[in-house]
C-alpha positions in Angstrom: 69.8 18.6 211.9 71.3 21.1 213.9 70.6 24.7 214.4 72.7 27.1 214.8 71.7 30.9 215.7 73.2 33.9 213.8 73.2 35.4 217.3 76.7 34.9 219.5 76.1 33.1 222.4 76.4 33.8 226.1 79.9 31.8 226.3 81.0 34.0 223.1 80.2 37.1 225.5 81.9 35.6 228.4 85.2 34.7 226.5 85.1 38.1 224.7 85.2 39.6 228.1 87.9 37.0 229.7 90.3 38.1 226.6 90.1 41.7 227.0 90.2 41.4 231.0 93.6 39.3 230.2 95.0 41.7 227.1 94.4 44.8 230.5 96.6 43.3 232.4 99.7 44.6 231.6 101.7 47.9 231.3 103.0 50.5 229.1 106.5 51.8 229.0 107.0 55.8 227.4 110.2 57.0 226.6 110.0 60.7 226.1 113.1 62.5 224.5 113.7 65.6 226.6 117.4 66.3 225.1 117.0 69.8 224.1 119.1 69.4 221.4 119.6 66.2 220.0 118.0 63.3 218.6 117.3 59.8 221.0 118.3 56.8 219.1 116.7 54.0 221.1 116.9 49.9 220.6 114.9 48.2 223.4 114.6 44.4 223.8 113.7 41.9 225.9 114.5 38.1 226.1 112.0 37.4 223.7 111.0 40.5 221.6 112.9 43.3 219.8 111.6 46.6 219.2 114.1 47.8 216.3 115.6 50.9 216.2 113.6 53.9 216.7 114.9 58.0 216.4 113.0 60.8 218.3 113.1 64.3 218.0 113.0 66.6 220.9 109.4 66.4 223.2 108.7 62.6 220.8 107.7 60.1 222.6 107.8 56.3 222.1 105.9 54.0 223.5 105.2 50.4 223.8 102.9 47.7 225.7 104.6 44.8 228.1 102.0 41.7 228.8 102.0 40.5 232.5 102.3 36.9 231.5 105.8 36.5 232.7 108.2 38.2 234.1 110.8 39.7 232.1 113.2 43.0 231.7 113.1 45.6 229.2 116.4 46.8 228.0 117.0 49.9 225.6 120.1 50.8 224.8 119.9 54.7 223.7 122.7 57.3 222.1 122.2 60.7 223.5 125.0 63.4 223.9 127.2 61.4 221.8 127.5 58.6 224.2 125.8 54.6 224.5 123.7 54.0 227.8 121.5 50.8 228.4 118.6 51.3 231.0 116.5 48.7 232.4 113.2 50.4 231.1 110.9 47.5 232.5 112.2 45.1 235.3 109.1 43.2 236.2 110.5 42.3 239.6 111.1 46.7 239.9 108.1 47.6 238.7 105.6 45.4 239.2 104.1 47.5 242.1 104.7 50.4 240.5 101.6 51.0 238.6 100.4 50.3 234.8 102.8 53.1 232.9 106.1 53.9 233.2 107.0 57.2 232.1 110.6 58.0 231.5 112.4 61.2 230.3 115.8 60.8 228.9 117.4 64.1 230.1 121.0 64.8 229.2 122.7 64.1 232.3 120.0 61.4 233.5 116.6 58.9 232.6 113.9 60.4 235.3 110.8 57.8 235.9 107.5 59.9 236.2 106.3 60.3 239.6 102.7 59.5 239.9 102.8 61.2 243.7 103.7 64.7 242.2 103.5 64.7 238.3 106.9 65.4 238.3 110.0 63.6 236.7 112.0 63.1 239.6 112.3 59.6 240.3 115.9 59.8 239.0 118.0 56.9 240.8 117.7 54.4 238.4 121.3 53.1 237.3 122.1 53.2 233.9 125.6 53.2 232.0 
């Protein structure tokens, strides 16, 4: 007969913590709609996952977790001011160093990457067409 104890064992407590250690380990990407006067359509993908098509109003932001399992790129392709423009959102190769979120504003002449040096949205040489 075997017993078995309604408690969770040590190795359940172990591999509870090796998960959530593993699920930390990646980074966010926010996309924040600072177009005064329009809406943000956005459609990000990557190789292997699609987002779908998302609309935010003024000040909305949308965000979305990246695992750091393998490297990939983050494309959205965004309408603002009546015109297409694809950004490389997430380039793990680009951001790996960068730190765990990447907050972008989607101004209307220009995407601005949040500077976590001075709080400020002026990281703004990212190409985009």
């Amino acid at each position: 007969m075997v017993h078995t104890s309604p408690y969770p064992t040590p190795l359940f407590f172990f591999l509870l913590i090796v998960s959530l250690v593993a699920l930390s380990e990646g980074w966010s990407v926010y996309i924040r709609n600072d177009l005064k006067s329009d809406l943000l359509t956005i459609l990000c993908k990557s190789e292997d996952n699609h987002l779908g098509m998302q609309v935010l109003n003024y000040e909305r932001e949308l965000n979305f977790p990246i695992e750091a399992m393998s490297p990939t790129t983050f494309t959205c392709t965004m309408d603002w001011n009546g015109r297409l423009h694809k950004l490389d959102v997430f380039n793990s190769k680009r951001d790996g160093k960068v730190g765990r979120d990447l907050k972008w504003s989607i101004q209307n002449d220009r995407p601005c990457l949040l500077n976590s040096s001075t709080n400020k949205y002026d990281l703004c040489n990212y190409s985009y067409n």
